[in-house]
N, C-alpha and C positions, 0 to 999 in steps of 0.2 A: 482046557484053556478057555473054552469058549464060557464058563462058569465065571471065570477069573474076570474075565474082560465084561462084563454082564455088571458084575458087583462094584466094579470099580465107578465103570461108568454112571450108576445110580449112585455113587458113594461121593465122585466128582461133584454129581448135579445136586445133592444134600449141602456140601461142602459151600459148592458156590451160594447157595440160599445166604447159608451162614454169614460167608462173608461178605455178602451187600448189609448184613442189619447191623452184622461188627463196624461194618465203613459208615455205617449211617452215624452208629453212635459216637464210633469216633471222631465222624462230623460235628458231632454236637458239642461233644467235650471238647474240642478245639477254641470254636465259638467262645466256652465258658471259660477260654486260656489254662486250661487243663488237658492234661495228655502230652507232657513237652519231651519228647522223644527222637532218634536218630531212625531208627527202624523197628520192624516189634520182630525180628532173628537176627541173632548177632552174624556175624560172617563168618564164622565156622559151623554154622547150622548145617549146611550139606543145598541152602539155597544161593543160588546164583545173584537174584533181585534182592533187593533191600532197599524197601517201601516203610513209610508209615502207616500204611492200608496193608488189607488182606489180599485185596482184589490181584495185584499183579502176583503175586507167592500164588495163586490158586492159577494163575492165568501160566506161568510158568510149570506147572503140578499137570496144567492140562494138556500145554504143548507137549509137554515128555511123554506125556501117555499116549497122544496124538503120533511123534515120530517112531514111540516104538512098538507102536501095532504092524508097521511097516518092514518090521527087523524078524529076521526066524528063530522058531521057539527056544533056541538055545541063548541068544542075545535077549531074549526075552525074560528066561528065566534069571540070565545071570545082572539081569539089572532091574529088576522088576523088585527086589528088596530094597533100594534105596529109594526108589517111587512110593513104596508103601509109607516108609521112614517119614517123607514127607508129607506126607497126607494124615499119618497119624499125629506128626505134630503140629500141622494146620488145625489136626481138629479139636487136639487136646489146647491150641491156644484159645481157642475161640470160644472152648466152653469154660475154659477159667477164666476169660474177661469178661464173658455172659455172665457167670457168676457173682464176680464182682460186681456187675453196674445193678445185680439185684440186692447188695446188702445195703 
């Protein structure tokens, strides 16, 4: 467990880089009245917030990880799949919008 908790943690602090330069640029496209959106995960995503930033989806991604180091390995295990859920599609958003602001 202690591998698990390791990887995440450095995966979290990856994550969050990410989504300060996603929020920057979506700063900017705002600016250029581009980007006109409700949230960037619909509401049956499995997140609770619904931002047009990354920042609060990761800031939520972190409290969950945060309350459940707290919890015994069994509540660990059985909720630690839909933790990952979200993290892998933080990360997968973040690299197909990085992708885009490169074409």
């Amino acid at each position: 467990m202690q591998n698990i908790s390791l990887a995440l943690q450095e995966t979290l602090q990856v994550l969050y880089r990410k989504a300060i330069d996603a929020d920057t640029a979506l700063d900017a496209l705002q600016k250029e009245q581009k980007g006109k959106f409700q949230a960037i995960f619909p509401q049956q995503s499995g997140f609770s917030s619904q931002a047009k930033r990354f920042g609060p989806y990761v800031e939520e991604v972190a409290t969950e990880w945060n309350a459940l180091q707290d919890k015994d390995e069994d509540t660990i295990k059985q909720q630690l799949p839909a933790l990952v859920q979200k993290i892998e599609q933080l990360l997968t958003t973040i690299g197909q919008f990085q992708a885009s602001l490169r074409k």
